[in-house]
C-alpha positions, 0 to 999 in steps of 0.5 A: 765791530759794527756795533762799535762803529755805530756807538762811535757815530751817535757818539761823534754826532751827540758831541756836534750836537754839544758844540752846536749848541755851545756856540749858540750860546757864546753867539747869543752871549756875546750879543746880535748887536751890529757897530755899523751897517758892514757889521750887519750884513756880516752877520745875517749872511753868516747867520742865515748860512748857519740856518741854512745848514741846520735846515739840510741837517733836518731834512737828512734827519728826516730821510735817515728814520725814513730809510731806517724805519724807525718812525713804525715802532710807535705806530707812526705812518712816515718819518714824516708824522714822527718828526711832526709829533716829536717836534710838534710841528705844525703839518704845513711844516712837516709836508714842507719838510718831506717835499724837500725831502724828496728833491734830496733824494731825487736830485743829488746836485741840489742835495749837495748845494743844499747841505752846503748852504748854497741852497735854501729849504725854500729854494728845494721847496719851489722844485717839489711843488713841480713834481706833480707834473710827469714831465717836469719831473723827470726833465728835472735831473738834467736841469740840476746844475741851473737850478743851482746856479739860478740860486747863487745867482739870483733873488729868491724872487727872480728864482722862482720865477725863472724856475716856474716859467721853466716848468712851463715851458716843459710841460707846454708839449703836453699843451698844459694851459690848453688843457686847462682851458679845455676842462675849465669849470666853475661851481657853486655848491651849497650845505643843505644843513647850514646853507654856506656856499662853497665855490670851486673851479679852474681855468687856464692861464690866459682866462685866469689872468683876465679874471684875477686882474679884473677881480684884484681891481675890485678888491682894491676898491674893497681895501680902500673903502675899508681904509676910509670907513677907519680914517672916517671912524677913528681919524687920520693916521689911526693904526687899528685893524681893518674891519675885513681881512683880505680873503673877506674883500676878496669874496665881496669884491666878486659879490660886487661885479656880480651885481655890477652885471646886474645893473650894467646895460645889455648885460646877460644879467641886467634883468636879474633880481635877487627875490626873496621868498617868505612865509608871512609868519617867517618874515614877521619873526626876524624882524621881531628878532632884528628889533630886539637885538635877539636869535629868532624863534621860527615855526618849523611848519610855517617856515619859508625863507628861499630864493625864487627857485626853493634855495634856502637862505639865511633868515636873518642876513635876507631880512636885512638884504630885504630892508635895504632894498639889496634884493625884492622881499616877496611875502606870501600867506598861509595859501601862497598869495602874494601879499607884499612884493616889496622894491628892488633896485633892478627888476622888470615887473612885479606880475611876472615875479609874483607868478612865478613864486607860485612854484620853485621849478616848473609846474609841469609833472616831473619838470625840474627846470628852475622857475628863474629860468621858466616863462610865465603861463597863462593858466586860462589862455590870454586869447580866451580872457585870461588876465595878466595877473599872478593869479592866472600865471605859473612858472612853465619853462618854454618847452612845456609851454609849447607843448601846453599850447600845441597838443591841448592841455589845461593848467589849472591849481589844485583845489585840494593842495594849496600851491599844487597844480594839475595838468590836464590832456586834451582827453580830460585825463591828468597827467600824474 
């Protein structure tokens, strides 16, 4: 008998699927093409509702194989990967498909306006981005019927908003932003293959949004002088691309208050220059290569394009930057001597740059502070005639400076390694 029965549904439910698409048909047969304005809206309410409906039908699809567990007997992982390679759904979809799937299952008031067509795929889907938050989640039962009326009753906009803010304030008894605030982080972390930067954080809601209307500022600066560049280059109303997409203006505008920073007075920046470090051979290459239009060849074992603190960079973008006087081009020779410092917009004094290239990190054995952030040493103590010169200066940060100075030890360069130093104590033994 349950057999029989089962054959009836998939029966039923193949005739409804005929009829479906009959009607299809006959809509599109009889064309989309409204008389008057009253005609219009008719049709894309009655339209969307079928829509509506057809997206319910999806999402129950999708739970029914889920339950059944007829997604492993092709080895899928979930009802969610079979509909996403029989249908071949993109995996946005599919993951918009199965958080809807969830709130139908979870929340049975929405699940009914759902499949009513009172609500939208998009509607449940605003709810099961607030899942991953504990107590929105389970506050979320009783809070079914407003989430419903908030549907029928408000722009999908305003839904949204209402909803989020909702969330918000349910999960303020956990003191969410204040977390947030708390655990704030931002970093930067470079490929050491192809040397991209990647940039991660978060923040809370307050710092967040300071940050965001500071940074949409800039961006719209960004926008504008991209509209400009096309108006100058094509003329007043031409309609062609923009040469950067939005996400491209978004990096550069924050690039941009960077160097706003840099040049802003009594900033924590303002004495901050953009060095870049080159072997003579390296820098000669790519300007060779920027000439003739043409991939640069470089020697591996004469190769040296860096900040001033060892990070590599691309030769090709930082020859540019060093011509334009965007950043101060240091080229140095086959023993590490200074030979050409060349301009930058901001900097406070070629001696004190120069003697710090000497070295990527401090001098001091087994010392890993930056040299951007280390002091300039005397190498022969100014007090005992030593110049104020590249050549009498290495990078030492101020602790090793102070005890340089206090207990009697001695830097000086290493005669038998080009770049290297030794440091000596007050016994004349080194320090390994």
């Amino acid at each position: 008998m349950e057999a029989v029965g089962d054959n009836q549904r998939d029966n039923r439910a193949n005739e409804a699927f005929e009829q479906i698409v009959a009607g299809l048909d006959a809509l599109l047969a009889a064309g989309l093409t409204p008389r008057n304005r009253d005609d219009a809206e008719a049709w894309i309410r009655s339209l969307e509702h079928v829509g509506r409906r057809v997206d319910a039908a999806r999402v129950e699809l999708l739970a029914e194989i889920h339950d059944a567990g007829w997604h492993r007997h092709d080895g899928h992982a979930s009802g969610r990967a079979m509909i996403e390679v029989v249908a071949d759904l993109s995996v946005r979809e599919s993951g918009s498909r199965e958080r809807v799937r969830k709130i139908v299952v979870e929340l049975p008031e929405v699940a009914r306006a759902f499949r009513e067509g009172r609500m939208t795929a998009q509607h449940l889907g605003v709810l099961g981005r607030l899942r991953s938050k504990r107590a929105v989640r389970f506050a979320m039962w009783d809070r079914q019927a407003w989430f419903v009326e908030q549907a029928g009753t408000r722009r999908f906009a305003d839904y949204e908003r209402a909803v989020l803010t909702w969330a918000r304030l349910v999960d303020s008894a956990d003191n969410a932003s204040q977390r947030a605030h708390e655990t704030r982080h931002f970093r930067m972390r470079q490929d050491p293959l192809d040397g991209t930067w990647a940039l991660t954080g978060s923040c809370g809601a307050g710092q967040g949004a300071m940050v965001d209307q500071i940074l949409r500022a800039y961006a719209e600066a960004e926008l504008q002088a991209d509209r400009e560049k096309v108006r100058a280059e094509h003329g007043e109303g031409a309609v062609v691309p923009l040469p950067r997409s939005a996400a491209q203006r978004a990096l550069d505008a924050l690039t941009q208050i960077f160097l706003d920073a840099v040049g802003a007075p009594g900033s924590a920046a303002d004495n901050v220059v953009h060095n870049i470090v080159w072997s003579r051979d390296t820098f000669e290459t790519a300007l060779a290569a920027i000439e003739r239009d043409e991939s640069p060849s470089f020697d591996v074992d004469t190769y040296r394009c860096e900040t001033i603190d060892g990070v590599p960079l691309d030769p090709t973008e930082a020859a540019v930057q060093s011509l334009v006087d965007a950043a101060r081009r240091v080229v140095l020779d086959a023993s590490g001597t200074v030979i050409d410092l060349g301009r930058a917009r901001f900097f406070t004094g070629h001696a004190r740059v120069a003697a710090l290239l000497h070295s990527t990190q401090c001098i001091w054995p087994g010392c890993r502070v930056p040299s951007s952030s280390c002091q300039v040493d005397h190498l022969v103590e100014h007090r005992h005639g030593g110049r104020t010169c590249p050549g009498n200066g290495a990078p030492l940060c101020g602790r090793h400076n102070r005890h340089k100075t206090n207990h009697g030890f001695t830097v000086q360069a290493d005669p038998t390694r080009p770049g290297a130093y030794q440091v000596t104590r007050s016994n004349g033994t080194l320090v390994a």
